[in-house]
C-alpha positions in Angstrom: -3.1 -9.8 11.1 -6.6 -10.2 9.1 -9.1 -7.3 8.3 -11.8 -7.3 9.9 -13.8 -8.0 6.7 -11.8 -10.9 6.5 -12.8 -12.2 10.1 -16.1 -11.9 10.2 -15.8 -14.2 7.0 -14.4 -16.6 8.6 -17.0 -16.5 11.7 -19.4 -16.7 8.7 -17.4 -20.1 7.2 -17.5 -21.7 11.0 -20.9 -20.8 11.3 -20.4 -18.6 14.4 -21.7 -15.9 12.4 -25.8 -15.6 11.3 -24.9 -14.8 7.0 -27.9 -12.6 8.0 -26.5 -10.4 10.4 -23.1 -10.1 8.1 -23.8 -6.8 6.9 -24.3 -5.2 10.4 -21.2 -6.9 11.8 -19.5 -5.3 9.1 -20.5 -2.1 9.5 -20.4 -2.2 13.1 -16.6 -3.3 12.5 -16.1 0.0 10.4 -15.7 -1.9 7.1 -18.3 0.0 5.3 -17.3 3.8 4.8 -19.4 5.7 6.7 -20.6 9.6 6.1 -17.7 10.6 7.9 -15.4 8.1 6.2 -16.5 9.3 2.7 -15.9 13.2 3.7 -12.6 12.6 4.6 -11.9 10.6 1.7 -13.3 13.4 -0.7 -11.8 15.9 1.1 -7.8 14.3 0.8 -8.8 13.1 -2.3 -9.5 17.1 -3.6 -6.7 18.2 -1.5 -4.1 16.5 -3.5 -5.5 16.6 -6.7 -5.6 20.4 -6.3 -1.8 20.5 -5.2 -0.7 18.2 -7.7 -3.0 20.1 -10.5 -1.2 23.3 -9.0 2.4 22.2 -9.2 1.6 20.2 -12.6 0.0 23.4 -14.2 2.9 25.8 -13.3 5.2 23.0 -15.0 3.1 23.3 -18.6 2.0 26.5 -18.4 6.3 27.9 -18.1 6.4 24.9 -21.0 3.7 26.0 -23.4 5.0 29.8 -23.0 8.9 29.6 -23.1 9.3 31.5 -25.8 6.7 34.3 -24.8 7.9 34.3 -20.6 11.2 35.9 -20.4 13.9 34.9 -18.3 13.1 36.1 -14.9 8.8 35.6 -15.6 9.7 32.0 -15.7 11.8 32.3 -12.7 9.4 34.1 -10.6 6.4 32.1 -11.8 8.3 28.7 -10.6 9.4 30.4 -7.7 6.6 32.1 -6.4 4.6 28.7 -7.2 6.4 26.8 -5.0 7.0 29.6 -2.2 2.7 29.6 -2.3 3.1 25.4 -1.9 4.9 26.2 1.4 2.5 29.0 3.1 -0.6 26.8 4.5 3.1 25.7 6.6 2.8 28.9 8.9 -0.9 27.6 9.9 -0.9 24.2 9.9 1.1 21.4 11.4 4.0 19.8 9.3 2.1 16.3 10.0 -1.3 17.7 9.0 -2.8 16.6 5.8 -2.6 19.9 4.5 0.8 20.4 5.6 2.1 16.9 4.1 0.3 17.4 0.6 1.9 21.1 0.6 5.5 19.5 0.9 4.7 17.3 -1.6 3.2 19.9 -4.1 6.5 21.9 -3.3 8.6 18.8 -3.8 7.4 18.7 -6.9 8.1 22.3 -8.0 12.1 21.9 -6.9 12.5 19.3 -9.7 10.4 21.7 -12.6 12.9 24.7 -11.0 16.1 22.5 -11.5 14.9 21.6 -14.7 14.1 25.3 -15.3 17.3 26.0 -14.3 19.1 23.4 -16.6 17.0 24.2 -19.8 18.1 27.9 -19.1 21.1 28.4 -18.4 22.6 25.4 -20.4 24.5 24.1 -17.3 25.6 20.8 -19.2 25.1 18.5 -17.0 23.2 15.3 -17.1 19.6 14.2 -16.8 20.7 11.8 -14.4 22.3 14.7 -12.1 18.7 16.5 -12.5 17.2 13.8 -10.8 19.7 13.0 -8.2 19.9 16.7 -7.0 16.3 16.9 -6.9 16.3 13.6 -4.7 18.9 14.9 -2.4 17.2 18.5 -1.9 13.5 16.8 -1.2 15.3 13.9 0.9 14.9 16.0 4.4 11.2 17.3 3.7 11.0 13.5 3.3 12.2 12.7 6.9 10.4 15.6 8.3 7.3 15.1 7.0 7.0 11.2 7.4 4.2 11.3 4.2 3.7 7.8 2.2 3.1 10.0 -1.0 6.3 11.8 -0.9 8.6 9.0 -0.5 6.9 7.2 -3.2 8.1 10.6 -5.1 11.2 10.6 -4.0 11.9 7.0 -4.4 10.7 7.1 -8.1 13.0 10.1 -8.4 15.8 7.9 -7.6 14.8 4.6 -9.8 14.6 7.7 -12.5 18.2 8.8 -11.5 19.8 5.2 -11.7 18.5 4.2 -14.8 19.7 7.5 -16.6 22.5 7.4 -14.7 23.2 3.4 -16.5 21.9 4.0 -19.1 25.6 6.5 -19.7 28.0 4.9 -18.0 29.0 1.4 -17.8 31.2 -0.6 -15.8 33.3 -3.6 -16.8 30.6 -6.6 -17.3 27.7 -4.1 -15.7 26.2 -3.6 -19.0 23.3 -0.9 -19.2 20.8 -3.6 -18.1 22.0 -5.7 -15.3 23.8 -2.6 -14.2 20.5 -1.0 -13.7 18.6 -3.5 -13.1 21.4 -4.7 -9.7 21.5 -1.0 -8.2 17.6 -0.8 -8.4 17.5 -3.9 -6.8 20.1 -3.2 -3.8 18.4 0.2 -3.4 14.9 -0.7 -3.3 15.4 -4.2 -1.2 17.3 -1.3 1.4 14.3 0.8 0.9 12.0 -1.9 1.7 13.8 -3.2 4.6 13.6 0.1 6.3 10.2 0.9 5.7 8.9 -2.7 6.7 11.0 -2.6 9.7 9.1 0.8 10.5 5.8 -0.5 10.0 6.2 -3.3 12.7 7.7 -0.5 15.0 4.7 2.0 14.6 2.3 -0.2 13.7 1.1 1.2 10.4 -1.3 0.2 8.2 -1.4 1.2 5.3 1.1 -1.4 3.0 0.5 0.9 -0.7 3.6 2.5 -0.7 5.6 -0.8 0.7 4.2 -2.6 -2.5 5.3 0.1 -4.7 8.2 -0.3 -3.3 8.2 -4.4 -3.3 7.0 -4.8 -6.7 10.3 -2.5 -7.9 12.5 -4.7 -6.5 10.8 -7.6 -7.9 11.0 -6.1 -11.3 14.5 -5.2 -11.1 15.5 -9.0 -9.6 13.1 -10.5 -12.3 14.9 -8.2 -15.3 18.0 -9.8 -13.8 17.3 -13.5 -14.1 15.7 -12.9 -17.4 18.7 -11.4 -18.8 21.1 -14.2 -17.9 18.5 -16.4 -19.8 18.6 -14.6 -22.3 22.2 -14.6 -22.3 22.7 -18.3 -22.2 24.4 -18.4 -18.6 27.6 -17.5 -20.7 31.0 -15.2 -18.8 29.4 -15.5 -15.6 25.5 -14.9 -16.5 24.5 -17.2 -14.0 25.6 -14.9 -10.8 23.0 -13.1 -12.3 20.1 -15.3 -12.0 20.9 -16.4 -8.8 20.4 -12.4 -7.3 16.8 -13.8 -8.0 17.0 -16.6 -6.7 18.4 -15.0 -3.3 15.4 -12.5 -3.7 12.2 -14.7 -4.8 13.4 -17.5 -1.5 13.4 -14.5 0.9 10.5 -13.0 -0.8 8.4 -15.7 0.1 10.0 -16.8 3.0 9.1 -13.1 4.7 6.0 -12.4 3.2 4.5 -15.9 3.3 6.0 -16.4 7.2 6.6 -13.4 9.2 4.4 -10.4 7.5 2.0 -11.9 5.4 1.2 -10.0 2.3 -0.7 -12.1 0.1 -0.6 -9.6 -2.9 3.1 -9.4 -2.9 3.5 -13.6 -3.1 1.2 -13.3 -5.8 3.4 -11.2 -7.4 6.5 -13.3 -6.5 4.5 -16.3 -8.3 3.8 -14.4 -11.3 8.2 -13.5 -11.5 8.5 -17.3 -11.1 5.9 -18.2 -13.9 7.7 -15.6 -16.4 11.3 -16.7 -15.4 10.5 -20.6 -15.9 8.2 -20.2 -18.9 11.5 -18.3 -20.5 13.7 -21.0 -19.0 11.5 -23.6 -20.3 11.9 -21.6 -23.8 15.7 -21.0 -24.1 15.5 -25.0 -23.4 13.2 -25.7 -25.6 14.7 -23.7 -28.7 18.2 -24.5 -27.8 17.7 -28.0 -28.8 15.9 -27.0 -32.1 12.5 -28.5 -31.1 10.2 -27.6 -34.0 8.3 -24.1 -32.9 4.9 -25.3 -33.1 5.4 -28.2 -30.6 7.9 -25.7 -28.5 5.0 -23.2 -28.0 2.2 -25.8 -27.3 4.4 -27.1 -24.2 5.1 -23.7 -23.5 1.8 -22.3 -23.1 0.5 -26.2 -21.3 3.6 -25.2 -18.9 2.2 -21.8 -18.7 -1.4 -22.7 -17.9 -0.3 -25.6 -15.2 1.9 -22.9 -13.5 -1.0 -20.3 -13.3 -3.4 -23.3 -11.9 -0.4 -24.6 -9.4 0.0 -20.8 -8.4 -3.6 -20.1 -8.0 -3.5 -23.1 -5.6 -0.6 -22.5 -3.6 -2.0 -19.1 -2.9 -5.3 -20.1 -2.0 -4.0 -23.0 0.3 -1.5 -20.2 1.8 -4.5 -18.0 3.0 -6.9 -20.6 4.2 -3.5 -21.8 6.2 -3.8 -17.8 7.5 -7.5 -17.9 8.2 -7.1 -21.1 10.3 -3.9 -20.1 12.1 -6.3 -17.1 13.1 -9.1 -19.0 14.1 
């Protein structure tokens, strides 16, 4: 489905549309903020700056006065912080904007009270554990409060937690970097299937935290294919390039076919131009091609693959406008 900025565009191209009565379509169409639009705007926009200026401030204020706050001061100042977070609760309605940026300010004050906790006490445990509590405790204010910000949190919390987490232990041929790089990739592709699957069930517009999301998993799968270049396909490298291989073919397949994101196949063109140009290098090198010349085919290989992108993309949305039309 187009915008609506995007269709009267295309009326415009067909010449269905006067270019001269453009501007009042679009506003007409609501693609112009109005007054109303740009209060609403200011007003979220102040709402969660304050909360997250709030949470942020009780964080480094405990930080710059740990030696002057005793024990319980920086206890009750966490505390009573994110107690205050969770007040406008008893007035307002858990799917309100105020409501869902008051979980997410209090969200953010569970992770500064574990970590108040740790630094404390001296419980000995991990970073990694930090983060994967705090995921677990904010995981149902997630579900109840159905906010795009707050998963965002949480799923960064957990990307934080897995790469700690890898980054101590390591498992037979995982090594710190496919290892993390593999469960970011089966936990954000899971992540992503859910939350596009809810989309097309309720319809939602908004695709900024589905990119987010997207663009991890690219990373991860992109990290992956790069490494077994890297690696020279040697002791079994190769199963590792060919996670992205399964992900960049689905990638476009879905987003090119059945949703239509054009921002995320630019993004799956650019993890194709980075794992061919190094591809094209390990080859290059390997056969002890003097550097100038393996750089200047490198970077015509680079700038043919950016053109042949560029193309492909624009091609794919005209394809889009007329399958519209």
């Amino acid at each position: 489905m187009f915008s609506a900025r995007s269709q009267i565009l295309h009326l415009i191209d067909q010449g269905r549309l006067d270019p001269k009565q453009a501007e009042a379509a679009m506003q007409a169409a609501g693609v112009f903020p109005g007054r109303r639009d740009w209060y609403r705007f200011i007003e979220r926009l102040l709402l969660g700056l304050g909360i997250l200026s709030m949470a942020l401030g009780v964080v480094f204020f405990v930080a710059y006065n740990w030696d002057t706050l005793g024990k319980f001061g920086k206890f009750a100042l966490v505390e009573g912080a994110l107690v205050a977070s969770l007040l406008p609760l008893l007035r307002y309605d858990l799917h309100s904007r105020i409501g869902q940026f008051s979980l997410t300010g209090a969200a953010i004050l569970v992770g500064a009270l574990l970590a108040l906790f740790g630094q404390t006490y001296q419980t000995g445990a991990d970073t990694w554990q930090l983060f994967a509590t705090w995921g677990v405790l904010i995981l149902p204010w997630g579900v109840l409060g159905r906010f795009e910000p707050l998963w965002v949190l949480w799923i960064g919390i957990v990307n934080v937690a897995i790469v700690l987490y890898f980054s101590l232990f390591h498992f037979f041929f995982f090594a710190e970097t496919r290892g993390t790089a593999l469960a970011m990739v089966l936990f954000n592709a899971l992540v992503l299937i859910a939350w596009e699957y809810r989309r097309r069930a309720t319809s939602d517009t908004p695709r900024i935290g589905v990119r987010i999301v997207a663009m991890l998993t690219g990373t991860a799968a992109t990290t992956l294919a790069l490494d077994a270049i890297v690696e020279g396909f040697r002791h079994g490298h190769v199963m590792w390039g060919m996670v992205w291989v399964v992900w960049i073919v689905l990638h476009c397949w879905i987003y090119r076919r059945h949703i239509r994101d054009l921002f995320l196949l630019a993004g799956g063109c650019l993890s194709v131009i980075m794992v061919g140009i190094a591809f094209l290098g390990r080859v290059l090198f390997d056969s002890h091609l003097y550097e100038a010349g393996g750089f200047l085919i490198m970077a015509l290989a680079l700038i043919f693959a950016g053109s042949g992108a560029a193309t492909w993309l624009r091609n794919t949305a005209q394809s889009w406008e007329a399958d519209n039309g």
